[in-house]
C-alpha positions, 0 to 999 in steps of 0.5 A: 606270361611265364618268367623262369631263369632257373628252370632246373628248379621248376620240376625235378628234370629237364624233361619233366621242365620241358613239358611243365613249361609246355602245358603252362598256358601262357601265351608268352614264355621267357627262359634263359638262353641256356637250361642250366650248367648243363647246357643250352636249351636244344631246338627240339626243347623249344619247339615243343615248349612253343608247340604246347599252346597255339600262338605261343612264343618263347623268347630268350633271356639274355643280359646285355649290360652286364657281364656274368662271371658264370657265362661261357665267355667269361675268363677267370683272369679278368677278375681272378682275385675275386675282389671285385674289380678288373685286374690288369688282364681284363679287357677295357669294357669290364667295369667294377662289379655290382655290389647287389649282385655277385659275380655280375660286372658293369661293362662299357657297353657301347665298346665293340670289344663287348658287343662283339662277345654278346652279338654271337650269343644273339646269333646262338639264340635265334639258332636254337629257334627262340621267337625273340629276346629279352634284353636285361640291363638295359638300364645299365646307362644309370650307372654312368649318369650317376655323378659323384659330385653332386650325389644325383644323376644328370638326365642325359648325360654325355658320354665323353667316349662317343660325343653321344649320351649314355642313353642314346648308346644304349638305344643303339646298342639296342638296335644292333642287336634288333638288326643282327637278329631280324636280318636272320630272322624277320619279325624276330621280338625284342624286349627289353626289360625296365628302361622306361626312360628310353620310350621318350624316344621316339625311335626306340619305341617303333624299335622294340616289341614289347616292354618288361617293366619290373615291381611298378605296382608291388613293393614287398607286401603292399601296393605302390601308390599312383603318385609312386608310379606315376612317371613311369606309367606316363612313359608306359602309355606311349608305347601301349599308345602305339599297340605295343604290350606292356609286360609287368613283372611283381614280386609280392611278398603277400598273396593278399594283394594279388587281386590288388595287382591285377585291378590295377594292371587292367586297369592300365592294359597291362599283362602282369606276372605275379612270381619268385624274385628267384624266377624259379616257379611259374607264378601267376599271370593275367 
């Protein structure tokens, strides 16, 4: 597995991060939707990234939770003082921003006003030829079962907007998505990254292809424990119960622990990537 966000640093031009893409040897290869400011990846680029090992496929990031400010929907007047909230222009679906990362919005994801802005981008991405998406901030549903009061989350936590829980909305959204890309594309991979909560149901497990789960058996320079990791794995292993790949994204800050890691992903069947927080860079994957 390749992960690479910013493939405008992976070489020193388009071309020259076309061809490293295509010559990487891995069997799967997650971009973004688009190169860089410069423009989305064109459907010759992605043939022949896919072209450069037989079975490969190349999907294409896209966050569906969030909103980004440095997207080509983004309106300067939904946040044009810049302090963080939604000024008096911006429509309902747009939330407070995340304070861990600048320039991205919380969004009321289950409001059609926002789905219908994301849903064309879907449409964009099997157009430009991807074998599927990688759908980021589908945990968005842990901002709202956060509850003020107590300090804590509520597990499944009603969603007062739609009588359903914030986590069955996103499963829906989930799908919307999976059904608007497959009806163009049969077959078309959907995989969401983290979440694990969602593999409770059953539903949602038969929806997606694959999971992405980041920083399960690395924490900074050293391993997590199994007792750490233990919840997640239990939910893991339903969906690799059922022949569905478990992909594993890690971000160490040692090399000393690399072989460590890669124990402990095929010890549970896992496909783990080693790499940059950054996404810039290749990495390392078994």
């Amino acid at each position: 597995m390749a992960y690479v966000l910013q493939a405008d640093k992976l070489a020193s031009s388009r071309a020259d991060s076309v061809q490293k893409l295509a010559s990487c040897e891995r069997d799967l290869i997650v971009i973004d939707a688009s190169f860089s400011s410069e423009g989305d990846w064109t459907p010759a680029e992605i043939e022949t990234i896919r072209a450069g090992k037989k079975g490969r496929r190349v999907v294409a990031y896209v966050s569906i939770g969030e909103a980004e400010d440095y997207r080509p929907y983004w309106k300067k007047s939904w946040d044009a003082d810049k302090d963080g909230k939604p000024d008096a222009a911006a429509p309902k679906f747009l939330n407070a921003e995340n304070p861990d990362w600048k320039g991205n919005y919380r969004v009321r994801y289950w409001q059609p006003a926002w789905q219908q802005i994301m849903l064309p981008a879907v449409d964009k991405v099997v157009a430009q030829g991807f074998d599927g998406i990688y759908l980021d901030i589908v945990d968005a549903f842990e901002f709202y079962e956060y509850d003020a009061a107590s300090k804590g989350w509520l597990d499944d936590r009603p969603n007062p907007e739609t009588g359903k829980t914030y986590r069955q909305d996103m499963i829906a959204w989930v799908a919307t998505i999976a059904q608007r890309a497959r009806a163009k594309r049969p077959g078309f991979l959907v995989i969401p990254q983290n979440a694990s909560q969602l593999l409770a149901h059953a539903d949602y497990r038969e929806l997606i292809s694959a999971i992405g789960v980041e920083d399960l058996f690395v924490a900074d320079k050293k391993l997590r424990t199994e007792k750490q990791s233990r919840f997640v794995l239990s939910l893991l292993e339903q969906l690799k119960s059922i022949g569905k790949p478990v992909l594993v994204i890690d971000y160490p800050k040692s090399e000393s622990i690399h072989a460590a890691a890669f124990e402990a992903a095929a010890k549970h069947g896992f496909t783990l990537l080693l790499t940059d927080r950054q996404l810039t860079t290749l990495g390392e994957s078994k």
